[in-house]
PyMOL Python script that loads the backbone (N, CA, C, O; Angstrom):
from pymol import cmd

cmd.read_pdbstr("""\
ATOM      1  N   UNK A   1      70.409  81.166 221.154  1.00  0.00           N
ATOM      2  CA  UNK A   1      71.731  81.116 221.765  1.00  0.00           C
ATOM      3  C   UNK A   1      71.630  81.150 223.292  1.00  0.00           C
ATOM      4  O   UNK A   1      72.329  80.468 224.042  1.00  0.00           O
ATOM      5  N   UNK A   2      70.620  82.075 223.698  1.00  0.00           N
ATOM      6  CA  UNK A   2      70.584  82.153 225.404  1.00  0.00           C
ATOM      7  C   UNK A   2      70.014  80.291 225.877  1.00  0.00           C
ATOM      8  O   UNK A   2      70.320  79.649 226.882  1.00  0.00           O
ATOM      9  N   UNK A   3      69.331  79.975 224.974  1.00  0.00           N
ATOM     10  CA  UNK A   3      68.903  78.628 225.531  1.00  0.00           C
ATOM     11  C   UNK A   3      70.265  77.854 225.651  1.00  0.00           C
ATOM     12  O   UNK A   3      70.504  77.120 226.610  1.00  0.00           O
ATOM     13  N   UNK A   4      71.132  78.064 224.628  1.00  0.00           N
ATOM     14  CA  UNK A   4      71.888  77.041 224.722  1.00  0.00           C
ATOM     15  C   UNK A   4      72.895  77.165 225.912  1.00  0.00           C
ATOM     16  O   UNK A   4      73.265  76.170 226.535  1.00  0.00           O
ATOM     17  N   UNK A   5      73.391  78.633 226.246  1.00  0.00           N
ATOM     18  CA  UNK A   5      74.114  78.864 227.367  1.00  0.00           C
ATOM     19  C   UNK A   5      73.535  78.421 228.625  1.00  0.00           C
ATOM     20  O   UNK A   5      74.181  77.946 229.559  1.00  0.00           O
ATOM     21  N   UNK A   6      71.806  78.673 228.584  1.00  0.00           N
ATOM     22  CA  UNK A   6      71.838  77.768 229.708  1.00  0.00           C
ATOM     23  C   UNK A   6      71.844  76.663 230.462  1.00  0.00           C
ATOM     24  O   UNK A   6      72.031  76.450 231.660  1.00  0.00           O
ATOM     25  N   UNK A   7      71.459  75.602 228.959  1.00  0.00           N
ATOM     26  CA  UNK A   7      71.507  74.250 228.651  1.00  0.00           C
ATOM     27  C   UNK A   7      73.000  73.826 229.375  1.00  0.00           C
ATOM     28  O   UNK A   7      73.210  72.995 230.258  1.00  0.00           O
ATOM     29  N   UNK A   8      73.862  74.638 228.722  1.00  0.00           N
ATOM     30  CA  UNK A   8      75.253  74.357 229.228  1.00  0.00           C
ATOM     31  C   UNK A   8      75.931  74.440 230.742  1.00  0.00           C
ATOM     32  O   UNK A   8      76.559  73.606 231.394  1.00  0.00           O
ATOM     33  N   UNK A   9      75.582  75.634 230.983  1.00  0.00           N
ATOM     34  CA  UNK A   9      75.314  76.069 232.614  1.00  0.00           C
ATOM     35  C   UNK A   9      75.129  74.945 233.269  1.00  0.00           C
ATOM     36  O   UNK A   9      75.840  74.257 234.002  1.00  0.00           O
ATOM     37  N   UNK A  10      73.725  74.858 232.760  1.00  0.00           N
ATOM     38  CA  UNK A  10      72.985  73.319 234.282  1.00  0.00           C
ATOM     39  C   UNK A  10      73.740  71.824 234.111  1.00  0.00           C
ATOM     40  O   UNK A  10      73.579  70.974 234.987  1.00  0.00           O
ATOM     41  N   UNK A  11      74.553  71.561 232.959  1.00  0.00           N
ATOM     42  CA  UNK A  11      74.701  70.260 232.487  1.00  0.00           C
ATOM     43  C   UNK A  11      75.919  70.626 233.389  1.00  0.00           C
ATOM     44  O   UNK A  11      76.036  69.874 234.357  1.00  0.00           O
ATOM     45  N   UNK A  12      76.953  71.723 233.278  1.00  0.00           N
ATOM     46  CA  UNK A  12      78.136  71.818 234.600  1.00  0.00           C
ATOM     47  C   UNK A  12      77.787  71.548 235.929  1.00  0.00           C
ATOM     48  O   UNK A  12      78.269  70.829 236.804  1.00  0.00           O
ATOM     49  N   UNK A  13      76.712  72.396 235.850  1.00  0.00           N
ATOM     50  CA  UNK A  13      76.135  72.744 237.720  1.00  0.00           C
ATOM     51  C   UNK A  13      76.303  70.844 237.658  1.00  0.00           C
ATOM     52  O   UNK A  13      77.233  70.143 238.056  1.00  0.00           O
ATOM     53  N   UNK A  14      75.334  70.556 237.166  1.00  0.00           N
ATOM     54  CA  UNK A  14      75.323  69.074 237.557  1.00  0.00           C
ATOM     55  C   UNK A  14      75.975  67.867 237.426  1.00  0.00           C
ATOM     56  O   UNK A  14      75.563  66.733 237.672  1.00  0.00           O
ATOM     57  N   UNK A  15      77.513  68.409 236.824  1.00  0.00           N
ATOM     58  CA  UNK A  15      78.745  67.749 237.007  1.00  0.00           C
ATOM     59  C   UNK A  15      79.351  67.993 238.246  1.00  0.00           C
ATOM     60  O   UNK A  15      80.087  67.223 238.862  1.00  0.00           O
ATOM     61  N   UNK A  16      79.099  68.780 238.471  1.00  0.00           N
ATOM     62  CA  UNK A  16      80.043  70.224 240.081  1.00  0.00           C
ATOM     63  C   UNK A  16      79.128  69.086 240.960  1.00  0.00           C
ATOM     64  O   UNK A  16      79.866  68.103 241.018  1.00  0.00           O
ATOM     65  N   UNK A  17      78.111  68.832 241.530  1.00  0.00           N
ATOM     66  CA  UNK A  17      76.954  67.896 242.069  1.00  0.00           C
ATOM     67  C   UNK A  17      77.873  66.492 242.180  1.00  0.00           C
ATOM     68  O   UNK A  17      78.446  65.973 243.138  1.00  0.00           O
ATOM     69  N   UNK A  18      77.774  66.180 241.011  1.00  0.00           N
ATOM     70  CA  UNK A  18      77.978  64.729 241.008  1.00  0.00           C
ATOM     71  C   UNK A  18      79.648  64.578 241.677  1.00  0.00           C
ATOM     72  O   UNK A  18      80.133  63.768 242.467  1.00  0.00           O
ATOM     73  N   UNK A  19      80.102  65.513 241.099  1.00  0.00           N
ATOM     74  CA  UNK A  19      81.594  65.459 241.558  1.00  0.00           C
ATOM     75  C   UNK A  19      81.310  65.409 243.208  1.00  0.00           C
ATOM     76  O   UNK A  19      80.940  64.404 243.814  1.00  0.00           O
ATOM     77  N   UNK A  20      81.493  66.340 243.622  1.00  0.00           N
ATOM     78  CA  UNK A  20      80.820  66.520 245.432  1.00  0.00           C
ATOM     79  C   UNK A  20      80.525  64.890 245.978  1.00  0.00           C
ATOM     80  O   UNK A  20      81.299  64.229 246.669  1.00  0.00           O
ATOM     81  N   UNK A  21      79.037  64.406 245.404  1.00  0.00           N
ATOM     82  CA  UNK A  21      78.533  63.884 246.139  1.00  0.00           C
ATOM     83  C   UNK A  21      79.603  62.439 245.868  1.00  0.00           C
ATOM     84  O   UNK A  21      79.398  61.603 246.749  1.00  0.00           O
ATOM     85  N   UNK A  22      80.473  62.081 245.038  1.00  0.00           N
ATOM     86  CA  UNK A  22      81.848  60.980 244.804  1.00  0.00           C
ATOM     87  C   UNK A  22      82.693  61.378 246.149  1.00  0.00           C
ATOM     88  O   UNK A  22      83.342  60.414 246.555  1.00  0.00           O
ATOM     89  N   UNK A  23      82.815  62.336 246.791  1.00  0.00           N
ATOM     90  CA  UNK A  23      83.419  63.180 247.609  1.00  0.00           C
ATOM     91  C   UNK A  23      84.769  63.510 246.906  1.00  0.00           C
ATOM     92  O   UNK A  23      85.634  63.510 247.782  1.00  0.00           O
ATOM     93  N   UNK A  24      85.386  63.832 245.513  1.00  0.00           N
ATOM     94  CA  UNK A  24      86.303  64.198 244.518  1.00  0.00           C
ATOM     95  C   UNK A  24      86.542  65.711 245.161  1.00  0.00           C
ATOM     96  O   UNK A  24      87.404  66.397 244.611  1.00  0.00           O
ATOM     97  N   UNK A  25      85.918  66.198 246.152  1.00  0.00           N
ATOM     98  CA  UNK A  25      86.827  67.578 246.610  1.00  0.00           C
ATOM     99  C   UNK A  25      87.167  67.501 248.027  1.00  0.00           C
ATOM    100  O   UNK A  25      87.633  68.464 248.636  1.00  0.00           O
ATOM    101  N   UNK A  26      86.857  65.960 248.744  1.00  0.00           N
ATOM    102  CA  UNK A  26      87.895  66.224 249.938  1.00  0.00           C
ATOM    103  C   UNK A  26      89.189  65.909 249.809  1.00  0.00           C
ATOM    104  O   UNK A  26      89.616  65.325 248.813  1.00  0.00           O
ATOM    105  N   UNK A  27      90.216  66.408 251.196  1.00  0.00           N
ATOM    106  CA  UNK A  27      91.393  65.876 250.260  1.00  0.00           C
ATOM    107  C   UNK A  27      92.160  66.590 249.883  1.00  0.00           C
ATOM    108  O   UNK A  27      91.797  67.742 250.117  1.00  0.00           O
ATOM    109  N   UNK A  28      93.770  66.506 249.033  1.00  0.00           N
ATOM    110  CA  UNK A  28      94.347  66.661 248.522  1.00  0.00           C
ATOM    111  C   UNK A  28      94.452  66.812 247.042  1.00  0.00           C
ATOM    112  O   UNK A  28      94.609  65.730 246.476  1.00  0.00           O
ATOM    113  N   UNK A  29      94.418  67.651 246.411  1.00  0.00           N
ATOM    114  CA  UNK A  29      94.664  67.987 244.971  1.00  0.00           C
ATOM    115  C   UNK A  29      95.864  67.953 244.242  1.00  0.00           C
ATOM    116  O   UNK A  29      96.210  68.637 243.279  1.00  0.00           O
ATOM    117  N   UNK A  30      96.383  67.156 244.777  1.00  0.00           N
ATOM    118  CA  UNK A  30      98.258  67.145 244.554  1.00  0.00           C
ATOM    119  C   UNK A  30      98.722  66.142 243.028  1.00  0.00           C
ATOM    120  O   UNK A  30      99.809  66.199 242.453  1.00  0.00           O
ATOM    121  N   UNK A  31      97.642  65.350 242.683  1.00  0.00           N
ATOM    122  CA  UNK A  31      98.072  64.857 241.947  1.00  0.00           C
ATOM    123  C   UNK A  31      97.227  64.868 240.563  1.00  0.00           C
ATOM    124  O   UNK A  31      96.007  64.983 240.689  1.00  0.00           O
ATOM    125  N   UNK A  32      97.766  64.758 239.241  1.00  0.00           N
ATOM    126  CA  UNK A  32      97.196  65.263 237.691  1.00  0.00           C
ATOM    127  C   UNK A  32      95.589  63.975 237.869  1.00  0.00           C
ATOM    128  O   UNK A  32      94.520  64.462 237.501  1.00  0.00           O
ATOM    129  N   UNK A  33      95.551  62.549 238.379  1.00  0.00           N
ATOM    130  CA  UNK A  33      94.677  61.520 238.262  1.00  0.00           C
ATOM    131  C   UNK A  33      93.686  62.173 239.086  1.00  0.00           C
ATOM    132  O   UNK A  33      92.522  61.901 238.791  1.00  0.00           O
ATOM    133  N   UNK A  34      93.845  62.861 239.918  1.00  0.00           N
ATOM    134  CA  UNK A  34      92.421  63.376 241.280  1.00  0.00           C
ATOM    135  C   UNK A  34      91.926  65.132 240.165  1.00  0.00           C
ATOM    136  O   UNK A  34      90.778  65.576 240.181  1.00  0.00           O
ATOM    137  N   UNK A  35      92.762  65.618 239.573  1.00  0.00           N
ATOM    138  CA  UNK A  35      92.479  66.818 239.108  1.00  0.00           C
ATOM    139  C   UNK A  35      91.679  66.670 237.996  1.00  0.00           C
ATOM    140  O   UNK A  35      90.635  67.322 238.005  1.00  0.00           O
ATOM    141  N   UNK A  36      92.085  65.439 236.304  1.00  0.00           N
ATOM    142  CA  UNK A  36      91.367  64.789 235.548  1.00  0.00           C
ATOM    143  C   UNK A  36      90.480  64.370 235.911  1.00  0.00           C
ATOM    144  O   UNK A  36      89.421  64.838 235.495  1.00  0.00           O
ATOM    145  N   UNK A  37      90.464  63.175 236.959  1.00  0.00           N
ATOM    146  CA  UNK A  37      89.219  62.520 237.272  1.00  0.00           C
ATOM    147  C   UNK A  37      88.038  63.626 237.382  1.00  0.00           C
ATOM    148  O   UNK A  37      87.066  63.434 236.652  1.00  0.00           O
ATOM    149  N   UNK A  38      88.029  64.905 238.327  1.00  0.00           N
ATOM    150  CA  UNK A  38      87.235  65.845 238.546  1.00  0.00           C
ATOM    151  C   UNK A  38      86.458  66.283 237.389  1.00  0.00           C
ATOM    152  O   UNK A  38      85.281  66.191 237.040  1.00  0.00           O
ATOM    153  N   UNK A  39      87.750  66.898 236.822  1.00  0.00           N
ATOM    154  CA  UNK A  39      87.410  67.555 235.530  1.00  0.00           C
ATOM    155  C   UNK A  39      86.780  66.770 234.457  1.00  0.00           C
ATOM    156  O   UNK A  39      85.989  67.311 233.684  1.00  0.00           O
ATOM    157  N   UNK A  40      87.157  65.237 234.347  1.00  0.00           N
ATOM    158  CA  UNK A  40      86.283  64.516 233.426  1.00  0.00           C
ATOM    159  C   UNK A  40      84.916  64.582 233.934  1.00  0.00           C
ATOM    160  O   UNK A  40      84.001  64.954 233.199  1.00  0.00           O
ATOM    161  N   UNK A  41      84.710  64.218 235.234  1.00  0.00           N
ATOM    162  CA  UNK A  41      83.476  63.827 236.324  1.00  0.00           C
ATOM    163  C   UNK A  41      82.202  65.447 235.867  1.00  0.00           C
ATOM    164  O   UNK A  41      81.015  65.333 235.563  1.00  0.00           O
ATOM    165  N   UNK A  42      83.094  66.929 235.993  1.00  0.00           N
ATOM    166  CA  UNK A  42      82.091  67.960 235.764  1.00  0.00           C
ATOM    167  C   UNK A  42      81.674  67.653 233.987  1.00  0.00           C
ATOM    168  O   UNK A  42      80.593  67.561 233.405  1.00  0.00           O
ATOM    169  N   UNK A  43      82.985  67.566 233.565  1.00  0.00           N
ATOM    170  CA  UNK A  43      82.245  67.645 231.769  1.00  0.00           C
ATOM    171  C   UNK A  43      81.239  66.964 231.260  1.00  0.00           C
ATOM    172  O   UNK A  43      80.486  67.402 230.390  1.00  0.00           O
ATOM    173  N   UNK A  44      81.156  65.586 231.899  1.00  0.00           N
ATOM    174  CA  UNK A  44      79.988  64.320 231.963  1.00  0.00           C
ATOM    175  C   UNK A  44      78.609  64.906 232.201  1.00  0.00           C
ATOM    176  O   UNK A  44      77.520  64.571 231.735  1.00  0.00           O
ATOM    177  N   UNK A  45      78.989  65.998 233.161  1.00  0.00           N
ATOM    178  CA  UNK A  45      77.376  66.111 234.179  1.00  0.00           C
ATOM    179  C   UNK A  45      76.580  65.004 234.194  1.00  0.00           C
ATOM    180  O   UNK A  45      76.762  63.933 234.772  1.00  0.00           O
ATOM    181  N   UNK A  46      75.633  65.384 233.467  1.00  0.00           N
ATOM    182  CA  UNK A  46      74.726  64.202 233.932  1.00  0.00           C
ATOM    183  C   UNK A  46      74.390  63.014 233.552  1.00  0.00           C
ATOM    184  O   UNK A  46      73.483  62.293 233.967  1.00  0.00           O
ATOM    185  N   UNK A  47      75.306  62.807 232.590  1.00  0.00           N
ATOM    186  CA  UNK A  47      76.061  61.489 232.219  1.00  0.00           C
ATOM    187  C   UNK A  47      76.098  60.313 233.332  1.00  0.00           C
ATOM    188  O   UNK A  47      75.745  59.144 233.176  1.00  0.00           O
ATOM    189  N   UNK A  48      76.624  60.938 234.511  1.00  0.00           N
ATOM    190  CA  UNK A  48      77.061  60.440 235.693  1.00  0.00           C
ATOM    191  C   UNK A  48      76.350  59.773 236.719  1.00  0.00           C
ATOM    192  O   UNK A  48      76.884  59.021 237.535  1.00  0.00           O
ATOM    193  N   UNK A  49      74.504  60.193 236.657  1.00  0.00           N
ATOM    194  CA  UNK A  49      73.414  59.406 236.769  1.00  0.00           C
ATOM    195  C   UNK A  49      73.326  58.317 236.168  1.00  0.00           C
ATOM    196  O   UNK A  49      72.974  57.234 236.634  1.00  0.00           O
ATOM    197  N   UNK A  50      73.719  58.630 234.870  1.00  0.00           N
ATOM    198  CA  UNK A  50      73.521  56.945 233.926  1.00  0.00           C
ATOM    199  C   UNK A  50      74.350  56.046 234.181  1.00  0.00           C
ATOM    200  O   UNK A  50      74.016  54.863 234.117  1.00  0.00           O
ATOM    201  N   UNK A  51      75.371  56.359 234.459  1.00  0.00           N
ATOM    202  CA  UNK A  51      76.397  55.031 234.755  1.00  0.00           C
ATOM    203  C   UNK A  51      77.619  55.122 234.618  1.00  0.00           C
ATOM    204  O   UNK A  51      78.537  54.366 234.937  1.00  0.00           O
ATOM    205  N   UNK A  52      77.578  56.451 233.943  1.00  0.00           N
ATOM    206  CA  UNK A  52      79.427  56.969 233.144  1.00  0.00           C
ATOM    207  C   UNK A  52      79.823  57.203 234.636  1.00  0.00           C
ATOM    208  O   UNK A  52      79.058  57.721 235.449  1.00  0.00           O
ATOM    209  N   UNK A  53      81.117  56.766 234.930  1.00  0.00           N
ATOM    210  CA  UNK A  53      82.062  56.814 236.140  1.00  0.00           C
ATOM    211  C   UNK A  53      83.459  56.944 235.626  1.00  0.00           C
ATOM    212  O   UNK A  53      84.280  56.040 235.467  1.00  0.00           O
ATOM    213  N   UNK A  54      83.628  58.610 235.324  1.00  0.00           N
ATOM    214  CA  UNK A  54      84.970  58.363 234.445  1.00  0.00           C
ATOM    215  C   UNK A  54      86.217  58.524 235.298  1.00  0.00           C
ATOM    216  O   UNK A  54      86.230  59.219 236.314  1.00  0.00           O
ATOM    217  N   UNK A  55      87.016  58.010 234.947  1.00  0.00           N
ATOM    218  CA  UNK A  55      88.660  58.259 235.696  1.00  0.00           C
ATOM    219  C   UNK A  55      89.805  58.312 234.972  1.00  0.00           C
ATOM    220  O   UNK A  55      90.225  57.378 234.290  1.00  0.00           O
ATOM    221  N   UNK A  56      90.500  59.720 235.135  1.00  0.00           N
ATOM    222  CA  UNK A  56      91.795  59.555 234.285  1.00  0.00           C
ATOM    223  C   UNK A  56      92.782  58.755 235.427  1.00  0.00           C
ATOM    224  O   UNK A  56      92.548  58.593 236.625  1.00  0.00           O
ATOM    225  N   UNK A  57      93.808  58.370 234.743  1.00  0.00           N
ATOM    226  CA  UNK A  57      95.201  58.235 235.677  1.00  0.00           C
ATOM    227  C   UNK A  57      96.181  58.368 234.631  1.00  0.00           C
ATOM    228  O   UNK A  57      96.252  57.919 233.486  1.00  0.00           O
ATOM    229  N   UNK A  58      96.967  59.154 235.381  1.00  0.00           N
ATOM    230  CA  UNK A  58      98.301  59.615 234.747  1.00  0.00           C
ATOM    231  C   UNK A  58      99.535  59.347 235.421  1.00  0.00           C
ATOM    232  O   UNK A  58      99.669  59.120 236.624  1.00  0.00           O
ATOM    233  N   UNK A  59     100.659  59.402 234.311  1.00  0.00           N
ATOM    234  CA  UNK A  59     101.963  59.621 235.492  1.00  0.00           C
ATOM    235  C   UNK A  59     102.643  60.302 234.901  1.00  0.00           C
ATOM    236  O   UNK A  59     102.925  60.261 233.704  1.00  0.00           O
ATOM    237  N   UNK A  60     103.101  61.273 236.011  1.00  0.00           N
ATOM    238  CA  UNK A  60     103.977  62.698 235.368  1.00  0.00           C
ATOM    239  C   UNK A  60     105.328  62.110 235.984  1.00  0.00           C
ATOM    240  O   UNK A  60     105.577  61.581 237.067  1.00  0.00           O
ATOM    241  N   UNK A  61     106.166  62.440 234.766  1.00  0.00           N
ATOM    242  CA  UNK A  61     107.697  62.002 234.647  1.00  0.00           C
ATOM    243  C   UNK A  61     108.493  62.460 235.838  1.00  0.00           C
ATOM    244  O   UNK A  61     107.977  63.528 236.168  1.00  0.00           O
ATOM    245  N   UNK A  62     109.407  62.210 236.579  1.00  0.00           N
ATOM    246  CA  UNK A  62     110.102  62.416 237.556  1.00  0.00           C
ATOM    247  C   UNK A  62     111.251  63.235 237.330  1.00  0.00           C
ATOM    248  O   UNK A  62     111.958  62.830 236.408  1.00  0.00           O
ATOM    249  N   UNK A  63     111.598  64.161 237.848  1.00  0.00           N
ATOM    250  CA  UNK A  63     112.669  64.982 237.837  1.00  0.00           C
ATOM    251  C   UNK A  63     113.936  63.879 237.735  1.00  0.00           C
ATOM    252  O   UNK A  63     113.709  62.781 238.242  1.00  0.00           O
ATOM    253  N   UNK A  64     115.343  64.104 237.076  1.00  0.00           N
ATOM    254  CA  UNK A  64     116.184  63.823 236.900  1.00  0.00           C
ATOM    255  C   UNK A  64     117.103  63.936 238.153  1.00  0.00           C
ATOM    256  O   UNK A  64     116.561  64.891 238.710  1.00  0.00           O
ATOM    257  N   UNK A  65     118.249  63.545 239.037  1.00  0.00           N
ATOM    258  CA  UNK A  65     118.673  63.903 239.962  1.00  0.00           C
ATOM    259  C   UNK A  65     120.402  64.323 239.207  1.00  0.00           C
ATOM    260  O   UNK A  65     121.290  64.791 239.920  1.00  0.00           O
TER     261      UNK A  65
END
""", "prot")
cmd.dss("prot")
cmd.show_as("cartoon", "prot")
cmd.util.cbc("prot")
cmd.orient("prot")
């Protein structure tokens, strides 16, 4: 079990990496497509060497006036 936690650990660390070096944390965080994209980008880790370049885009519904 400890192997696997750390298996898991480094495969983040090296999503957190890949994210960075896309530059996905300068900037503004204002919108759900830059927050997904991230969050897909860490879960990949090192996926992201191979070629996976993931991107959500969303659109959140607009307030009513």
């Amino acid at each position: 079990m400890r192997a696997g936690s750390v298996l898991i650990a480094i495969w983040i660390i090296i999503g957190v990496v890949a994210a960075g070096q896309r530059g996905y944390y300068t900037g503004s965080l204002a919108n759900c497509s830059r927050v997904g994209t991230i969050a897909v980008t860490i879960v990949t880790g090192p996926l992201n060497y191979v070629g996976v370049n993931p991107k959500i885009g969303c659109q959140v519904p607009q307030p009513s006036k």
